[in-house]
C-alpha positions in Angstrom: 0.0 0.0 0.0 2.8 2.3 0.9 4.8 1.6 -2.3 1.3 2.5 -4.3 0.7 6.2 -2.5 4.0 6.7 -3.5 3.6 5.7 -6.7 0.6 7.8 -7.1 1.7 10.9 -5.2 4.9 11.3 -7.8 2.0 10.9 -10.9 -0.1 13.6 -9.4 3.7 15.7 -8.8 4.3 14.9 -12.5 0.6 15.6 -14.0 0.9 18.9 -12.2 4.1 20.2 -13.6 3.4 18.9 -17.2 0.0 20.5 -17.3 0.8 23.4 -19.1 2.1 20.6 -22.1 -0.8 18.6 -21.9 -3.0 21.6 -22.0 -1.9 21.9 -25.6 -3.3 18.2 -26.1 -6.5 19.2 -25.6 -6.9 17.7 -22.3 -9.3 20.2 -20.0 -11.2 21.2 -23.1 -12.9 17.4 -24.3 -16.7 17.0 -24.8 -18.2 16.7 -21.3 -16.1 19.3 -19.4 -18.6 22.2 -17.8 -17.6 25.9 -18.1 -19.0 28.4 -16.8 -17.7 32.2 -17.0 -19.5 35.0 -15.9 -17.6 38.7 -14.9 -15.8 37.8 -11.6 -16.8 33.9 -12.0 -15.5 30.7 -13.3 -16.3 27.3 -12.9 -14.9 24.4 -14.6 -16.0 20.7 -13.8 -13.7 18.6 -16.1 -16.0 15.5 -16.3 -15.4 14.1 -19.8 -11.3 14.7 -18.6 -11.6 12.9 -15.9 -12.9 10.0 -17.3 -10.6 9.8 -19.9 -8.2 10.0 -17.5 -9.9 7.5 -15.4 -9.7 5.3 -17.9 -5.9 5.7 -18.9 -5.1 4.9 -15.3 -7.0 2.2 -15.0 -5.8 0.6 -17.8 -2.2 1.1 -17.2 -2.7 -0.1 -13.7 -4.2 -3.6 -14.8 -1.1 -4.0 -16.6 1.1 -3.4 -14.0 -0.9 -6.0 -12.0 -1.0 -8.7 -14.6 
């Protein structure tokens, strides 16, 4: 367990300080994601990212397990 919130803590570390690269990819901007702007407020709920994102984990953690 220890070795796996380690594990996870350096992705997050690493998501975070790539994010203005994978910003480019069009990650934070897919179908699904909620925006809403208005003069002094902005709210962004990123569903369709995170389940993309979901999904790539997923799948790259069931093949580190197999």
């Amino acid at each position: 367990m220890q070795r796996w919130l380690i594990i996870f803590g350096i992705v997050l570390l690493a998501a975070g300080l790539l994010w203005p690269w994978l910003g480019k990819l069009g990650l934070g901007r897919l179908p699904g994601d909620i925006v809403v702007e208005r003069e002094s407020f902005r709210l962004y709920i990123p569903l369709g990212t995170s389940l993309v994102v979901s999904l790539v984990l997923t799948l790259i953690l069931w093949l580190a397990n197999r």
